[in-house]
N, C-alpha and C positions, 0 to 999 in steps of 0.2 A: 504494500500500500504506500504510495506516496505520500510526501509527510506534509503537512499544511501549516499556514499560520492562521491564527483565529483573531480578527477583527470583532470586539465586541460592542453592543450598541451603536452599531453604527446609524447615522442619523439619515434617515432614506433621501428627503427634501433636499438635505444638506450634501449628500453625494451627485443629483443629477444638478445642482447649484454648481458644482465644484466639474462636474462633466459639461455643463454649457462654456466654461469661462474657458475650460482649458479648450474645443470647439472655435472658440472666438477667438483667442488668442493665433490656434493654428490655424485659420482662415487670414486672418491680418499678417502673417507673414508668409501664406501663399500667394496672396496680391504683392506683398511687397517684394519678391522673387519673380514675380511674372514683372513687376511696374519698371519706374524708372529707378535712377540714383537716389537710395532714401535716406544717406549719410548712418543710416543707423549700422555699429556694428555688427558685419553680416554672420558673424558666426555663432553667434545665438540664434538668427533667426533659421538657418541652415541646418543647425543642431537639434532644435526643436521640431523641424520637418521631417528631418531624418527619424527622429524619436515616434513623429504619427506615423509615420509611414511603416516602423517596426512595429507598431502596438495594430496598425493595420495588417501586417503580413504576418509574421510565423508565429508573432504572441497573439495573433486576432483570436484564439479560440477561447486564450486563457480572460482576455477583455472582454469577451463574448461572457464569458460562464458567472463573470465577476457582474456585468451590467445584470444578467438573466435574475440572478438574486436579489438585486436590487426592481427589478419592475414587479417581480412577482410579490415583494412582500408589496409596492405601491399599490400592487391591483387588491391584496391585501387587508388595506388600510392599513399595515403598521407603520408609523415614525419612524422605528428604530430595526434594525436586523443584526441578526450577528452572520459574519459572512465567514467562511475559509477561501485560502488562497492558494497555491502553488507555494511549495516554501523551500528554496535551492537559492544559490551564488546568483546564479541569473537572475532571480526572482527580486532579491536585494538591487544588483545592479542597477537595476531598470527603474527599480522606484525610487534609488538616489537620484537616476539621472533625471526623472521628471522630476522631483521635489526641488533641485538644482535647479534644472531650467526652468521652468515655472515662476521661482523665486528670482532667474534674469530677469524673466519676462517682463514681471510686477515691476523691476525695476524699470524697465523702460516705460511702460504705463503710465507710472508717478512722475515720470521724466519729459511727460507730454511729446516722445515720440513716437506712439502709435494712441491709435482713436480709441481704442479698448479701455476699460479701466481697470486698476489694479483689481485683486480679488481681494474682497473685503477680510478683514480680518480673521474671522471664524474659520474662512476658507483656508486661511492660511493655517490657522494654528491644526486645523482638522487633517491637512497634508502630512502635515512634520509629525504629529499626530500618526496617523498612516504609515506614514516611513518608522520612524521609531520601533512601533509595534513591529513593524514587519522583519525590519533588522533584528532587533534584539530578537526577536523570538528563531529567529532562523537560526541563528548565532549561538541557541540556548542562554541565550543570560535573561529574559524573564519569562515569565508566565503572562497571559492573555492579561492586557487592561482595557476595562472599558472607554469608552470614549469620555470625557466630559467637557461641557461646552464650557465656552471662556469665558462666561461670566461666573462659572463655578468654581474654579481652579483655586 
């Protein structure tokens, strides 16, 4: 049996919130790759393409299985789900490198060179969030933590 990490309480709202932004973001730097000179450093936005484009291709099934939990519990009605994930080297890899770029991206957001806006706070701490869980538990250094929103911490 393959081994998993367990994301707990995960916030359902707060996951397709956090699936539009990152959507928007790789849309705005698909135009800016098709457009003219958009002085913004191009290797974030190159990085980030590459990044959908692999979460499109040979991990699509693992993105696929990961959204699927999430509609099901919205059709549901539940808030919250506890999801499992893939839990390997790879599986770390992948979620540093969106938590990292993600958190360029926001920087250029705030930086008013793309039309997008940063992702709000929650979004944010809900990644790192994300990440964290999903390292440490691959890694063995913790056991499952629930999620808790940032005004509770």
């Amino acid at each position: 049996m393959a081994r998993t990490a367990k994301l707990l309480a995960v916030p359902v709202g707060l996951y397709f919130e956090a699936s539009r932004h990152m959507a928007e973001i790789a849309r705005e730097f698909t135009l800016i790759s098709f457009g003219e000179r958009s002085g913004i450093n191009e290797h974030v936005p190159a990085a980030l393409l590459e990044l959908v484009s692999e979460l499109r291709g040979p991990r699509r099934s693992d993105t696929d299985a990961i959204r699927l939990q999430f509609e099901e519990a919205a059709r549901a009605g539940q808030e919250t789900v506890d999801v499992e994930i893939p839990a390997d080297e790879t599986v770390v890899e992948l979620t540093e490198r969106i938590t990292t770029l993600l958190d360029a991206a926001d920087a250029f957001c705030r930086s008013g060179d793309l039309l997008t806006l940063a992702a709000p706070p929650e979004i944010v701490a809900w990644r790192h969030w994300w990440r964290d869980q999903v390292v440490a538990q691959v890694r063995g250094q913790v056991d499952p933590q629930p999620w808790t929103p940032v005004g509770r911490r």
